[in-house]
VOBA-1610 file (N, C-alpha, C; in pm, whole numbers, padded with zeros to 5 digits, always signed):
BEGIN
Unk+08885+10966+01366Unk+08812+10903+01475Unk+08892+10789+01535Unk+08938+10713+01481Unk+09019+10621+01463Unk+09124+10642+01579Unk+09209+10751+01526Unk+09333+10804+01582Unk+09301+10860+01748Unk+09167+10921+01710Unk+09143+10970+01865Unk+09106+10861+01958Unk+09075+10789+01912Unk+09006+10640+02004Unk+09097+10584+02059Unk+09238+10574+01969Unk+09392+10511+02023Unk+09402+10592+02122Unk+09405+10726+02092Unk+09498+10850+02166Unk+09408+10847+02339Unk+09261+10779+02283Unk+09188+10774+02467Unk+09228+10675+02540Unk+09268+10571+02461Unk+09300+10464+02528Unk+09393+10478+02599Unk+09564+10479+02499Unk+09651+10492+02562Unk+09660+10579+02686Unk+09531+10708+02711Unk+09553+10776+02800Unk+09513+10708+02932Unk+09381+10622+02850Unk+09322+10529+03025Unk+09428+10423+03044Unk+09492+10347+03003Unk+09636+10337+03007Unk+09706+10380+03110Unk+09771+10496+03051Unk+09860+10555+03120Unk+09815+10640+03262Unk+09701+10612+03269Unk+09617+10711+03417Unk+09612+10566+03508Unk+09625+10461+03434Unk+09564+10361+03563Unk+09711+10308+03559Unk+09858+10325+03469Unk+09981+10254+03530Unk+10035+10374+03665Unk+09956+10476+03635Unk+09978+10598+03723Unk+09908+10580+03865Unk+09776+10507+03816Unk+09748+10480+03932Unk+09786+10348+04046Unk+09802+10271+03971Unk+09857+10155+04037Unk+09972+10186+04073Unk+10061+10313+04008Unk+10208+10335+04108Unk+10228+10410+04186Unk+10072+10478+04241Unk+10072+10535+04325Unk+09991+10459+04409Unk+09930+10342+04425Unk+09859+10228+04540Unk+10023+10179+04558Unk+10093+10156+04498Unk+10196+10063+04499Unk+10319+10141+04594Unk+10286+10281+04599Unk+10384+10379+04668Unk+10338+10399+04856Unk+10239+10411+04798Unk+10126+10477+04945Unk+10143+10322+05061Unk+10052+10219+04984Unk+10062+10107+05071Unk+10151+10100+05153Unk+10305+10090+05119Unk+10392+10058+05201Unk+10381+10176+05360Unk+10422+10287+05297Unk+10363+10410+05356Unk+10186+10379+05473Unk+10128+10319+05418Unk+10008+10318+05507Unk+10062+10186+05632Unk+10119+10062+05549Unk+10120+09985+05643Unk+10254+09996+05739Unk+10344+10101+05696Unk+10439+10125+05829Unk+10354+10233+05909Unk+10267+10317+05857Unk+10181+10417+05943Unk+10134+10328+06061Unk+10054+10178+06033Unk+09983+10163+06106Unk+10019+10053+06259Unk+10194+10007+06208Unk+10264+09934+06264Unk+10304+10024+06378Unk+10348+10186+06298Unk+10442+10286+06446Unk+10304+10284+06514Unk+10193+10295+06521Unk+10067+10390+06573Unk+10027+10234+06687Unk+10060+10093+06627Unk+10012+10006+06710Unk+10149+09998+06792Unk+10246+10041+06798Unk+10384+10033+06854Unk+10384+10178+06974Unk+10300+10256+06915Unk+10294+10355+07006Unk+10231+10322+07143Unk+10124+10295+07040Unk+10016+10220+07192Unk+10059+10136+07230Unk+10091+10062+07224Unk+10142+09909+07273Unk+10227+09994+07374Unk+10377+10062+07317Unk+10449+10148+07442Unk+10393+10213+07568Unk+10290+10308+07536Unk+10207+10386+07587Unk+10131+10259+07728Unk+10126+10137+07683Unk+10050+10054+07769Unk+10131+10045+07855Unk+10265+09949+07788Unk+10325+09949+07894Unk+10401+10036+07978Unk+10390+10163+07950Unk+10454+10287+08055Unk+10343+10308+08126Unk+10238+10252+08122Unk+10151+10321+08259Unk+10219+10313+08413Unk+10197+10390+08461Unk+10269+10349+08629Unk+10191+10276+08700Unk+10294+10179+08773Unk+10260+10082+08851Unk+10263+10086+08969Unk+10096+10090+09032Unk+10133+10153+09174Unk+10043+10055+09298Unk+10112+09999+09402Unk+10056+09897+09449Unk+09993+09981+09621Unk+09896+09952+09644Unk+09819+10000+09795Unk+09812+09909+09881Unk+09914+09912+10004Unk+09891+09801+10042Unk+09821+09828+10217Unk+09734+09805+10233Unk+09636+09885+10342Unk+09629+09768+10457Unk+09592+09774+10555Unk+09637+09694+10641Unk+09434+09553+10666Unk+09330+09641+10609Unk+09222+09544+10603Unk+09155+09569+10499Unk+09066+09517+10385Unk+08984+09576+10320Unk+08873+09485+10343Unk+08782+09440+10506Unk+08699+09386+10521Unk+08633+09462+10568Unk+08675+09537+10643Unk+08547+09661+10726Unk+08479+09783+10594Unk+08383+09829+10616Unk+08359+09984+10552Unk+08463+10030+10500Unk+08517+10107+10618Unk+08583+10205+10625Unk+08697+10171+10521Unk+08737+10052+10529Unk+08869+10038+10418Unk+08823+10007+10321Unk+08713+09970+10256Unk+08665+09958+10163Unk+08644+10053+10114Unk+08621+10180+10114Unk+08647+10315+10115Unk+08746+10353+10032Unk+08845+10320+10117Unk+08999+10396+10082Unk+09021+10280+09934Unk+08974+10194+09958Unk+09012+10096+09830Unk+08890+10141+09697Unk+08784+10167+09720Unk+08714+10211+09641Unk+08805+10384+09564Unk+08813+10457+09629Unk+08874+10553+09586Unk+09000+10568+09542Unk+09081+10460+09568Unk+09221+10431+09522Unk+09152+10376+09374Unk+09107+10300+09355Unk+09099+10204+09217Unk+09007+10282+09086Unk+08925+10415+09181Unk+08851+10504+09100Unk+09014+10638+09041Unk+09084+10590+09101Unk+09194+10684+09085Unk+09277+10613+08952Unk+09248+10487+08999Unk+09406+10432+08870Unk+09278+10430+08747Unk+09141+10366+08770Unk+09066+10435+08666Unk+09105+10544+08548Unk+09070+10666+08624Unk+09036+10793+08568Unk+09193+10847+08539Unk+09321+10813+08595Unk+09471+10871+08582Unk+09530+10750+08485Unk+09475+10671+08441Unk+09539+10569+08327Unk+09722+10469+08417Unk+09651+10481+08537Unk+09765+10359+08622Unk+09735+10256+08633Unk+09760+10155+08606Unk+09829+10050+08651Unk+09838+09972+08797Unk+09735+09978+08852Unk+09746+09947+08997Unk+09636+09845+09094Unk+09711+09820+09189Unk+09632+09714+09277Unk+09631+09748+09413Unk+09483+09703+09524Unk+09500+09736+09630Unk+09486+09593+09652Unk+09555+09550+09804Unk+09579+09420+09830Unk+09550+09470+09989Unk+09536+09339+10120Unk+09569+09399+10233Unk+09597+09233+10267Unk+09676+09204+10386Unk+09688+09097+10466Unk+09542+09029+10444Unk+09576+08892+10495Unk+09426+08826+10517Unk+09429+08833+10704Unk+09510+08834+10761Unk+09499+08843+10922Unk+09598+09014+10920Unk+09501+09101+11014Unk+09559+09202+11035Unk+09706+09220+11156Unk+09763+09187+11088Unk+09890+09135+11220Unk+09984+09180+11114Unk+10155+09229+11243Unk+10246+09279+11126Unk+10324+09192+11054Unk+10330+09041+11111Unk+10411+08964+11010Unk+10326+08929+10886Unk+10213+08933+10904Unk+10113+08907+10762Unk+10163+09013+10640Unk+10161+09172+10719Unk+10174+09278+10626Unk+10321+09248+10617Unk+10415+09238+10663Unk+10519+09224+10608Unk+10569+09083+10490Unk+10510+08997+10537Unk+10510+08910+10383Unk+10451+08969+10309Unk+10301+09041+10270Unk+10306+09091+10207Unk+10363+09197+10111Unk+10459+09278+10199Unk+10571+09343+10134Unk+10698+09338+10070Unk+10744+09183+10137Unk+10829+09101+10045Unk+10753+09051+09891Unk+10656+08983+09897Unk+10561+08982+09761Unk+10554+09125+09682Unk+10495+09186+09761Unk+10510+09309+09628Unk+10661+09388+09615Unk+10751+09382+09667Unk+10899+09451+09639Unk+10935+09349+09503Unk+10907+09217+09466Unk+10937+09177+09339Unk+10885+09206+09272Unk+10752+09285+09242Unk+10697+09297+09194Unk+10776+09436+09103Unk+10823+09539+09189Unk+10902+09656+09136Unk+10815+09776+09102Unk+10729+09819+09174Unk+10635+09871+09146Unk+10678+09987+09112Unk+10578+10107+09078Unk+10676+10225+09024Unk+10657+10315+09217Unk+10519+10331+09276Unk+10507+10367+09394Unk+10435+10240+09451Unk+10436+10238+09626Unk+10426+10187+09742Unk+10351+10307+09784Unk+10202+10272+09823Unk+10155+10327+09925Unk+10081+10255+10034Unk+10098+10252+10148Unk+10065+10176+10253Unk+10029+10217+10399Unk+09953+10136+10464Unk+09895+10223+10573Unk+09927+10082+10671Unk+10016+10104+10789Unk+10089+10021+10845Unk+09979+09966+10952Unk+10015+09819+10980Unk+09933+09793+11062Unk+09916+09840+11174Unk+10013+09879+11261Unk+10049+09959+11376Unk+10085+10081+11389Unk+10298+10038+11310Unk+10329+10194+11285Unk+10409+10120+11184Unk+10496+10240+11116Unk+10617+10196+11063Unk+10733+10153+11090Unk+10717+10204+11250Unk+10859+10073+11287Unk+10829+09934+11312Unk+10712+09910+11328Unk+10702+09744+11277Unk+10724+09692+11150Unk+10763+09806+11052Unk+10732+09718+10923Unk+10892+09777+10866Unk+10954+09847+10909Unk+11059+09967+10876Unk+11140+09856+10762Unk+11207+09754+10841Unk+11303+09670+10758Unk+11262+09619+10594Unk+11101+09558+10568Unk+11071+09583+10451Unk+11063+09729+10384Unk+11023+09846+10413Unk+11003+09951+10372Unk+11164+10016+10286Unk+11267+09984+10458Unk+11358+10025+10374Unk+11412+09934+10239Unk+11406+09826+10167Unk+11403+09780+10082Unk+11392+09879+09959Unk+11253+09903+09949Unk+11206+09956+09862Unk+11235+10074+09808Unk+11306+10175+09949Unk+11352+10268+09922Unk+11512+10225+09853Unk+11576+10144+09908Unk+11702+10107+09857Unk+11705+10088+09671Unk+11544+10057+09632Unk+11546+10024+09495Unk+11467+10167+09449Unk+11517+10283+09491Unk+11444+10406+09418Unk+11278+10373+09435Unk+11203+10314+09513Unk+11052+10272+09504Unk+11019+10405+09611Unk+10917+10544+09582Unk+10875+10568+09697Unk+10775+10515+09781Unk+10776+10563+09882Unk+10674+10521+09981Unk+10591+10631+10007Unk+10484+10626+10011Unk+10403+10724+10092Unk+10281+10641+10185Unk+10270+10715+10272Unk+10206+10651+10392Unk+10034+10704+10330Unk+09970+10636+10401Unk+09794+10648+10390Unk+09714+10602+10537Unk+09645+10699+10550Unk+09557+10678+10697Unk+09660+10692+10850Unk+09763+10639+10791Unk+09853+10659+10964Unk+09979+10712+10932Unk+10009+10838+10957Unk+10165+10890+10959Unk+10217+10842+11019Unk+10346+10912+11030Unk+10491+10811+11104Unk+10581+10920+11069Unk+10673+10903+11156Unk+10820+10992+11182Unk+10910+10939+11107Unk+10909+10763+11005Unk+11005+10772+10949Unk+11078+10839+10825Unk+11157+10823+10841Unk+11232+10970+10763Unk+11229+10977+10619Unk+11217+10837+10565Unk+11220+10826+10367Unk+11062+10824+10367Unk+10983+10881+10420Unk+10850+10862+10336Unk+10851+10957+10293Unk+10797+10957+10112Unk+10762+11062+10029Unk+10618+11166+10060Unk+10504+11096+10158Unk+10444+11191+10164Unk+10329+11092+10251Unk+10241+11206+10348Unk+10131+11122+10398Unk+09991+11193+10343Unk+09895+11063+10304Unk+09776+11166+10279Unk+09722+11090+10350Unk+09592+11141+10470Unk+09522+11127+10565Unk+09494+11247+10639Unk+09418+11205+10726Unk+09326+11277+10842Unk+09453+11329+10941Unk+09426+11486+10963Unk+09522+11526+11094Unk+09436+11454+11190Unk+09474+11355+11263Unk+09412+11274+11344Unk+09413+11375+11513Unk+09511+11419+11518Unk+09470+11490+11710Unk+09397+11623+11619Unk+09355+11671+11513Unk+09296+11793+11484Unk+09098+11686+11497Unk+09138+11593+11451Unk+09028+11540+11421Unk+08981+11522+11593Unk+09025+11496+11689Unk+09026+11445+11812Unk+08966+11537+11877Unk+08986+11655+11822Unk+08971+11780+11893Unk+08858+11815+11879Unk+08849+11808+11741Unk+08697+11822+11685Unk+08567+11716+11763Unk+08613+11602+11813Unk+08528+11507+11871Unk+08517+11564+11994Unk+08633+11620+12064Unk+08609+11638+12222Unk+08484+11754+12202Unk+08504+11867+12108Unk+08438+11975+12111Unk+08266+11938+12113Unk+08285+11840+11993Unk+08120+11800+11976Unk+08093+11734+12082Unk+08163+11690+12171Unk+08067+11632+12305Unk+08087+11714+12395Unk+08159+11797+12403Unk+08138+11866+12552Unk+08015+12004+12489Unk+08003+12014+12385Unk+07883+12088+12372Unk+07755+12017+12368Unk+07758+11901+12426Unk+07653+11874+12440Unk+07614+11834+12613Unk+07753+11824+12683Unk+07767+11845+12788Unk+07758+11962+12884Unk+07796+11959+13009Unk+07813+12070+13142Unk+07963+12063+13214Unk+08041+12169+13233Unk+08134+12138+13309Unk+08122+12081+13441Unk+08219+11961+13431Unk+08205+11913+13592Unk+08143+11746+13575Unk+08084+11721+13450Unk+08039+11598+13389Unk+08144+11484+13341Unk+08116+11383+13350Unk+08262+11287+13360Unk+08233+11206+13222Unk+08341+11193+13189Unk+08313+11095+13023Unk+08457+11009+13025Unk+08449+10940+12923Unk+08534+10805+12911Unk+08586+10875+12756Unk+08707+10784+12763Unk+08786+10796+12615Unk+08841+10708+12619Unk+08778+10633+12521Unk+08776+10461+12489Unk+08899+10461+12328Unk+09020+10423+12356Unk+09119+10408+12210Unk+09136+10275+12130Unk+09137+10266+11992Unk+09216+10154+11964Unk+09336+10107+11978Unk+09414+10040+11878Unk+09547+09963+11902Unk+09619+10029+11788Unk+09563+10139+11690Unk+09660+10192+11623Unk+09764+10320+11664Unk+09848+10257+11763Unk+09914+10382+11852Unk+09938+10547+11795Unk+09951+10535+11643Unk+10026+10699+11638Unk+09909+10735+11630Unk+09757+10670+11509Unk+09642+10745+11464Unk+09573+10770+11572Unk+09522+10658+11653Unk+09422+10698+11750Unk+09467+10727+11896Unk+09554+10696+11933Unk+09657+10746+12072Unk+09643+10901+12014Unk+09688+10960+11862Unk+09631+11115+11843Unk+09478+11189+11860Unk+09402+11048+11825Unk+09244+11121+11826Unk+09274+11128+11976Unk+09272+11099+12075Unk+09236+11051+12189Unk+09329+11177+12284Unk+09462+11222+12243Unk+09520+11347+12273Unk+09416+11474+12267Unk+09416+11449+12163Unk+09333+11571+12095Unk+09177+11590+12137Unk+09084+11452+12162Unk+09011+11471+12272Unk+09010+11526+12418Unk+09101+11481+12454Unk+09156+11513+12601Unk+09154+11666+12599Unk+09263+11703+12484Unk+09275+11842+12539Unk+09164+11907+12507Unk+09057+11892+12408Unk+08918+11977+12422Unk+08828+12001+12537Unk+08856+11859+12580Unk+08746+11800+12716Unk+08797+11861+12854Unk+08953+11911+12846Unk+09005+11934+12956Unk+09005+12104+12971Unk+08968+12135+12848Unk+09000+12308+12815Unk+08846+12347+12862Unk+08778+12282+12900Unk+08628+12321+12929Unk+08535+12275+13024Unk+08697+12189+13125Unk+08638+12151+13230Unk+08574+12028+13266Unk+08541+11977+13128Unk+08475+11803+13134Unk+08602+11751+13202Unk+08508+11612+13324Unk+08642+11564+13356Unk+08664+11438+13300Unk+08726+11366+13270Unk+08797+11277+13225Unk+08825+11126+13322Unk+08705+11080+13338Unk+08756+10972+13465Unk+08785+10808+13407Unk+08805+10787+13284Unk+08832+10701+13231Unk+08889+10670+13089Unk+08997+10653+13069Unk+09069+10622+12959Unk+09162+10466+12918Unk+09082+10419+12825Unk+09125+10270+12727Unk+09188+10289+12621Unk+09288+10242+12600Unk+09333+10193+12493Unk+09367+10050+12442Unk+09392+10084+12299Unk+09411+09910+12287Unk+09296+09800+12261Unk+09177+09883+12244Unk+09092+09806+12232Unk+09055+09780+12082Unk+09003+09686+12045Unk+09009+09604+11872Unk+08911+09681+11802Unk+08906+09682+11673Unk+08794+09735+11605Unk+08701+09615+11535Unk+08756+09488+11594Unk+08658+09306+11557Unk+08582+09278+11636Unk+08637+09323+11762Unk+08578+09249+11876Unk+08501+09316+11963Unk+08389+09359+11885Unk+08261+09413+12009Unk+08270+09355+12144Unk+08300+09253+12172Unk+08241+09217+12244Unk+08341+09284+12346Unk+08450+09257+12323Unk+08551+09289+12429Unk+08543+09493+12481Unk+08519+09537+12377Unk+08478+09682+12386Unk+08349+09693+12516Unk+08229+09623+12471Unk+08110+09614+12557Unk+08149+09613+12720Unk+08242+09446+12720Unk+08316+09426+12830Unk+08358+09575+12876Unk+08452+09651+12823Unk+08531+09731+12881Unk+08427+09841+12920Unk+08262+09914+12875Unk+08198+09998+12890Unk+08118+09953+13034Unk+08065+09835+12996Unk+08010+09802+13139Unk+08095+09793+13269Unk+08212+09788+13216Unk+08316+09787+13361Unk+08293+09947+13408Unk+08345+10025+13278Unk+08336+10173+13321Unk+08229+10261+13397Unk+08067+10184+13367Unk+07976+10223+13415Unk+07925+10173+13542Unk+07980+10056+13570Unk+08011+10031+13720Unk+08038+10080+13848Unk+08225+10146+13756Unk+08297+10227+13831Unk+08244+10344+13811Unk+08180+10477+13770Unk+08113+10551+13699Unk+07964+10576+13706Unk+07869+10539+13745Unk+07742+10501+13690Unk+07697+10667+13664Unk+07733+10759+13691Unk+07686+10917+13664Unk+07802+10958+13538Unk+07834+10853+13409Unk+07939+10928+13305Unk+07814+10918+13207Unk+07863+11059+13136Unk+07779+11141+13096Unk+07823+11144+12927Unk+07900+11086+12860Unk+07968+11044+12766Unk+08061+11027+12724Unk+08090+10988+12587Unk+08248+10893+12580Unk+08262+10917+12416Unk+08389+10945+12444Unk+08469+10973+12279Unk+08573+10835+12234Unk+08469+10776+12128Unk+08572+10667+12112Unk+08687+10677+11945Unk+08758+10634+11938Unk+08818+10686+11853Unk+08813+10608+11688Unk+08721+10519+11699Unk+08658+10501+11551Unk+08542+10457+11601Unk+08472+10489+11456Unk+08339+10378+11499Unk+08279+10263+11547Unk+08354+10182+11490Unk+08407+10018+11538Unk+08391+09997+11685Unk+08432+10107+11745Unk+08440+10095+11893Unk+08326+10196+11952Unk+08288+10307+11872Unk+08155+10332+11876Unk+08056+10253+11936Unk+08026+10175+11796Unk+07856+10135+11790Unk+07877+10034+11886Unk+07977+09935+11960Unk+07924+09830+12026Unk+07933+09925+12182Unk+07950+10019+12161Unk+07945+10163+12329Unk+07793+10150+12375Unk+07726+10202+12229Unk+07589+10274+12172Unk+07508+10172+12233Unk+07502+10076+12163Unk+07429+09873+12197Unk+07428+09896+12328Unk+07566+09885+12372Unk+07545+09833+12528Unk+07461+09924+12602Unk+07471+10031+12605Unk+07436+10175+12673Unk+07239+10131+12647Unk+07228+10132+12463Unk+07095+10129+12465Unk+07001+10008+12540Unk+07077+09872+12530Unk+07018+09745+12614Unk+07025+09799+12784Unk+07121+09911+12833Unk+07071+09928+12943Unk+06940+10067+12982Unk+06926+10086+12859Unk+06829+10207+12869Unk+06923+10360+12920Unk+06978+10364+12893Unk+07131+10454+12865Unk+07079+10546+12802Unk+07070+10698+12810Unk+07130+10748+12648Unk+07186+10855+12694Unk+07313+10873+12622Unk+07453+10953+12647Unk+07512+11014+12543Unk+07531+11082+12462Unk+07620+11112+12356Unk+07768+11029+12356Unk+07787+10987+12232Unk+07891+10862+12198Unk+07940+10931+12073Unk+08068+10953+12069Unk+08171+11033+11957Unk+08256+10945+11880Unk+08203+10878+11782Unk+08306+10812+11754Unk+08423+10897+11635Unk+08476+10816+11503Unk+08589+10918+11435Unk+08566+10847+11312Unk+08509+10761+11255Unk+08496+10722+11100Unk+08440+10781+11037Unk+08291+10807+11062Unk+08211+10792+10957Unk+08136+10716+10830Unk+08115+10574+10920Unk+08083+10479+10800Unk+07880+10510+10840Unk+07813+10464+10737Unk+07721+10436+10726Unk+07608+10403+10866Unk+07667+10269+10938Unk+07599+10252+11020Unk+07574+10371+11186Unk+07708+10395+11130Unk+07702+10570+11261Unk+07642+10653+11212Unk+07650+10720+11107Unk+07561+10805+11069Unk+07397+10796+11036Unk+07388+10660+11003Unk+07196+10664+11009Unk+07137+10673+11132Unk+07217+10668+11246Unk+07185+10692+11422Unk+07182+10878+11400Unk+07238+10908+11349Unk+07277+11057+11320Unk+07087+11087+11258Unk+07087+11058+11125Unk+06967+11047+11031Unk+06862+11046+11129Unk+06855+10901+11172Unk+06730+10905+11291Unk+06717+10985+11381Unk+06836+11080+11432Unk+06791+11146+11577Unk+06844+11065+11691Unk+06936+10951+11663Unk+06912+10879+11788Unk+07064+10962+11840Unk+07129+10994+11726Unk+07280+11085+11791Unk+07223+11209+11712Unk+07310+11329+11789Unk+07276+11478+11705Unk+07374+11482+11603Unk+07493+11386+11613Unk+07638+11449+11514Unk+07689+11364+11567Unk+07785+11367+11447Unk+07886+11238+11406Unk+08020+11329+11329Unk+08147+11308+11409Unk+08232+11343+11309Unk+08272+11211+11193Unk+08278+11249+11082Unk+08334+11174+10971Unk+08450+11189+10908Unk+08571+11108+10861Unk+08652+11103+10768Unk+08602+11119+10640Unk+08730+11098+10580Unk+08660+11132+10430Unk+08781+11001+10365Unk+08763+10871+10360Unk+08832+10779+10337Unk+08835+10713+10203Unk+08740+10765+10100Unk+08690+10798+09961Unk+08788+10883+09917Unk+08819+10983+09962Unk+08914+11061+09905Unk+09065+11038+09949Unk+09083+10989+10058Unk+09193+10932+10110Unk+09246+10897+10015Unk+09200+10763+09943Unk+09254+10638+09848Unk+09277+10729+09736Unk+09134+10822+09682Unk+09213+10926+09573Unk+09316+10982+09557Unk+09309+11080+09659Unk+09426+11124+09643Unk+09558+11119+09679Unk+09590+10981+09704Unk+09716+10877+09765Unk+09731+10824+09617Unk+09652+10806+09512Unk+09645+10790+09344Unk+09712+10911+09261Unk+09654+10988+09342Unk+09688+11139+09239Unk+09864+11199+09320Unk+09879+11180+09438Unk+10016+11214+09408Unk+10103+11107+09433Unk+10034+10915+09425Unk+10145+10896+09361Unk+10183+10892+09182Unk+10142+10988+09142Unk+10098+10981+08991Unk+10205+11100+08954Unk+10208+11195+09018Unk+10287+11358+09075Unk+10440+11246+09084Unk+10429+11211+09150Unk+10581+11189+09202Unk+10614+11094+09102Unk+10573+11028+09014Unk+10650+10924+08909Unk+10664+10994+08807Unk+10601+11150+08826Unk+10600+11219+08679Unk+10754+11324+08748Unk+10816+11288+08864Unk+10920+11426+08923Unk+10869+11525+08996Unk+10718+11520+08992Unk+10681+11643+09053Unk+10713+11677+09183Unk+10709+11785+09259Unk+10723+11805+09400Unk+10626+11802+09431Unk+10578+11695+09572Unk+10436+11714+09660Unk+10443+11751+09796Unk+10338+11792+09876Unk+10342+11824+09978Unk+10379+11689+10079Unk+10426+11708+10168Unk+10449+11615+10289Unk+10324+11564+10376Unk+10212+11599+10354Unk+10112+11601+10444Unk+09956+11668+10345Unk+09893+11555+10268Unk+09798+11600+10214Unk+09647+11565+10279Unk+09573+11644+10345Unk+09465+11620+10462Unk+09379+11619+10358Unk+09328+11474+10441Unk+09169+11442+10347Unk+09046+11499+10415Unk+09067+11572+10536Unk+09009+11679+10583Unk+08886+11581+10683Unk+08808+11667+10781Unk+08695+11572+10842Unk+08530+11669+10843Unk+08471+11617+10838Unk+08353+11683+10862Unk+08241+11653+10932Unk+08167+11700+11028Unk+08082+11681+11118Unk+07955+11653+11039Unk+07853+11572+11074Unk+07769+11503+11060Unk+07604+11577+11142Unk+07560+11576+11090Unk+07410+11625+11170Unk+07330+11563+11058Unk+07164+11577+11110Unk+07075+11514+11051Unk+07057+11587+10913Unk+07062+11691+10915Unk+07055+11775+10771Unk+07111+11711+10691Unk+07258+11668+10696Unk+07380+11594+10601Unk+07377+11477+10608Unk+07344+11412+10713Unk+07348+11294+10716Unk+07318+11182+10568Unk+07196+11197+10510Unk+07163+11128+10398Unk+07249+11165+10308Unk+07262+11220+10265Unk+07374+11285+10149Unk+07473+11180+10140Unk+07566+11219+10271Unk+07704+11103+10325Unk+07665+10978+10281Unk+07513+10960+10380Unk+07515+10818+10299Unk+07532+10764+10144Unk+07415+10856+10113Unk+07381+10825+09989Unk+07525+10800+09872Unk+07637+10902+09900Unk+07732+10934+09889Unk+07839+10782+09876Unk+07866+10728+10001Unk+07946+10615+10013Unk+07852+10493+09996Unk+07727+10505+09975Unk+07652+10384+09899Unk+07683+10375+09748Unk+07696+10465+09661Unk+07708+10507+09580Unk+07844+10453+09534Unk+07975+10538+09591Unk+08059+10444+09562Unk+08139+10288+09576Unk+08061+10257+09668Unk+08023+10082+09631Unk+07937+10007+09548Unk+07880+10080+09467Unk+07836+10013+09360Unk+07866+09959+09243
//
């Protein structure tokens, strides 16, 4: 009994120097496990891509939009990114701003110029000089190093506006085409109006450009001049909303009502849609804009090949759809 009692011991003994030299083996083993795994991640953080949006306002809707859907992009794709815009929409504003972010070294530049890109060309090329691509957002351009544009075919979109008003028109009926100051985007809606309006006989007895998307008032100015000269125009394609709704106002304070085409699609045009007070509204899709200006600059830091021209497409507006849209871009401002 004796002998066997030694013989258990020494065995619990020898099971626990066994075991302690196997805590004594493993440990080291666990705590380099858990050093590579926080070294991984830690790496993993800092390789996210760094991708800066630099948009020319994010005070109106409409750019709030493109910034909402850009930042739902670096979200859900694990980037690294910021949308910024000038505090005064002017091109020396955006161009300091582009000296600020070129130190920055971003991995992509995507930007939507205040004008065009040859106002801003001399910062741009910078960036390209440091391997940074560029891709354009909301306004193409002819210059030659941009990696890619995603936006609205703007004279396809134009076309689409002339169509929805002259079907609500008669040949031989006179309308206005009221433009902003963004020469390539809306100088295109405003082409592309023309030629719908002209293919069907509407005539065309008044055309603006240059007019602001801040300053109602100056827009108003320019409608009541037109209806002066005019008093039998029968409607008007303006080339964003902005320049829309202060058309709509003036027209309604004179007891007016005309079909008015504008090209955004924010909220306050379309509940005129909702109510009946317009039949249709063409809309952008400026939610997806910012997306997918996320998703291929995400493609191109990975090597991929992208298309030159990715359309965020447009869609017409009637009372049926109308709530939806809304409900839709209420939604993603929340």
């Amino acid at each position: 009994m004796f002998m066997s009692g030694a013989y258990s011991h020494l065995g619990r003994r020898k099971g626990d120097y066994m075991f302690n030299r196997h805590k004594r083996f493993l440990l080291p083993i666990l705590v380099i496990s858990v050093i590579a795994i926080v070294f991984i991640y830690k790496q993993f953080e800092e390789e996210k891509p760094e991708v800066v949006v630099v948009l020319k306002n994010v005070d109106l809707d409409y750019w709030k939009y493109i910034k909402a859907g850009a930042e739902k992009g670096f979200e859900d794709l694990g980037i690294d990114g910021k949308v910024v815009a000038p505090k005064d929409e002017t091109v020396e504003a955006q161009r300091e701003m582009l000296k600020r972010v070129l130190k920055e070294n971003p991995d992509v530049l995507i930007v939507a110029p205040v004008y065009s890109a040859d106002s801003i060309n001399s910062e741009l090329e910078k960036f390209v000089k440091k391997d940074i691509p560029v891709l354009f957002i909301y306004a193409d351009d002819t210059w030659e190093h941009k990696t890619a544009y995603i936006g609205t075919n703007n004279f396809s979109l134009g076309e689409k506006a002339g169509i929805l008003l002259a079907s609500q028109l008669q040949p031989g009926d006179k309308v206005a085409l009221l433009g902003g100051k963004q020469r390539l985007v809306e100088g295109e809606r405003i082409r592309g109006a023309k030629d719908s309006l002209e293919a069907v006989k509407i005539e065309i007895v008044a055309e603006k450009k240059g007019l602001p998307d801040d300053n109602p008032k100056v827009v108003t100015e320019e409608i009541e001049s037109i209806l002066r000269e005019h008093p039998d125009l029968k409607g008007v394609v303006a080339s964003t909303d902005y320049i829309a709704l202060p058309v709509l106002k003036a027209l309604q304070e004179k007891g007016i009502q005309m079909p008015v085409i504008g090209a955004s699609g924010i909220p306050e045009m379309l509940k005129l849609v909702e109510e009946g007070t317009l039949s249709s509204a063409v809309a952008q899709n400026p939610y997806d804009m910012g997306y997918i200006s996320v998703q291929t600059a995400l493609k191109v830091t990975k090597g991929e090949q992208v298309s030159h021209f990715l359309d965020s497409d447009v869609d017409i507006i009637t009372k049926g759809n109308a709530k939806e849209r809304i409900d839709f871009l209420n939604s993603v401002m929340e």
